[in-house]
N, C-alpha and C positions, 0 to 999 in steps of 0.2 A: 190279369194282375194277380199275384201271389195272394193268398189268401192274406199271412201275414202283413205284406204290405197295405192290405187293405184295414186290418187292424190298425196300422200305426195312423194310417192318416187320419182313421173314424176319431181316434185319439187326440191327434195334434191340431186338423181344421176346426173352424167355428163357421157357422152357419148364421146369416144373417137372418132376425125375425121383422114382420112389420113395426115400424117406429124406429129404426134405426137399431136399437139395440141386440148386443150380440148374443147369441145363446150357444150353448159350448156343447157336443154331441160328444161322446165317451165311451173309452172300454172297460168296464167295472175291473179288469185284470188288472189294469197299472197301480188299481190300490191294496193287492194282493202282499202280505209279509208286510204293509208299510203304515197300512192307514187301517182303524175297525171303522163301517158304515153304519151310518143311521139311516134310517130312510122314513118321512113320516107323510103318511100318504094323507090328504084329506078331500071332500070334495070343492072346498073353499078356504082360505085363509079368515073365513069369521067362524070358522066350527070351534066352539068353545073348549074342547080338550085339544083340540091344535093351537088354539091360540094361549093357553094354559101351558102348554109343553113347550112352545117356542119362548114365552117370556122367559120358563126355568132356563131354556137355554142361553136365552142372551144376557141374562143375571151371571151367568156361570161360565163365561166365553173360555176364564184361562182354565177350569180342571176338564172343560172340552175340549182342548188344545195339548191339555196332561195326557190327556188318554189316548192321545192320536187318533181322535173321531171327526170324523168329516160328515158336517149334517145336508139330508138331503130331502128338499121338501117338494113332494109331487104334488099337485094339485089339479082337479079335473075342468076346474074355472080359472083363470089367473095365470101368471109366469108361474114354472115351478125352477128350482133354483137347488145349486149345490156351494151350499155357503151362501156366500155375498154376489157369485155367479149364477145367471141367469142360464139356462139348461133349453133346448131346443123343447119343441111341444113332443115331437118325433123321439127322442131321447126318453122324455118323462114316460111316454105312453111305453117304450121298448121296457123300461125299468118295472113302472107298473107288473106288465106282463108276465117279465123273469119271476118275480117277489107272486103273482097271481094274486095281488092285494084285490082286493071289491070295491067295486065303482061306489059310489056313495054311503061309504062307510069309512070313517077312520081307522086306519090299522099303522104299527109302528113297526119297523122290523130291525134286528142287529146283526148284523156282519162283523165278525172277527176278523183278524188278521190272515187266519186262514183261508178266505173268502167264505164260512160253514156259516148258516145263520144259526143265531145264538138264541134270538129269542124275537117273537111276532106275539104280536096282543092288538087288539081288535077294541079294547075298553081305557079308558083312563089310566096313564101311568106316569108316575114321578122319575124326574130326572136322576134324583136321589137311588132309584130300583132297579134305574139301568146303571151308573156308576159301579152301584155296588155289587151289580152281576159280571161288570165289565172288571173291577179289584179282586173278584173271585176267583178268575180267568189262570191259570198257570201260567201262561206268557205275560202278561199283566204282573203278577207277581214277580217274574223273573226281569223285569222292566223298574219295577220297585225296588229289589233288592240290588240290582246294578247302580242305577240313580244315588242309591246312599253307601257302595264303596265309593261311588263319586264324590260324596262328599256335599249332593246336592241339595236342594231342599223343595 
């Protein structure tokens, strides 16, 4: 089978996990030009600065939805999930890998629009310091200034 072709399906199928639920296997390219990535690695969903950085996120759903970011939360215990979608074990572990995050350590990482990472931190950080890295952005800016000959708000 075509390489490509194998692309598209890695893409499109979902793989079922134990307990029914679906977990979705991905090609990080389809979010290339469209979408910037988050990716926040942790070893649990009780690690206190993952759980601090997911609150800011879910307080803050619409300027995460401004920015065309798609959150994706790996975890080395638990479902890891891209949004509200649950993400195969097999997929987490591949993303891990690519990003080379540390197993039992929290690390955040940002992907632009360009697929380039933007910025990886290893410590405490506020949604606020990625926003504001993400409005620094040239492309961001040019997303800004379109938006208000739109007329938008």
């Amino acid at each position: 089978m075509p390489k490509t072709s194998m692309v598209i399906l890695t893409a499109v199928f979902a793989c079922v996990i134990p307990g029914g639920q679906e977990a979705l296997t991905m090609d990080l390219n389809q979010f290339k030009w469209k979408n910037r990535l988050l990716f926040i690695f942790s070893p649990q969903d009780s690690d206190a600065i993952f759980r601090a950085l997911q609150l800011e996120i879910s307080s803050h759903q619409s300027n995460v939805s401004e920015r065309d970011l798609v959150v994706f939360q790996i975890l080395e215990t638990g479902p890891s999930c891209m949004g509200a979608n649950q993400i195969s074990p097999q997929t987490a572990a591949e993303i891990r890998d690519k990003f080379a995050a540390p197993i039992g350590r929290f690390t955040c990482v940002l992907v632009g629009k360009d697929g380039g990472i933007k910025l990886r931190r290893s410590a405490q950080i506020e949604l606020k310091d990625i926003f504001d890295l993400i409005d620094a952005m040239p492309m961001r800016q040019e997303e800004i200034r379109q938006k208000g000959q739109k007329g938008e708000s």
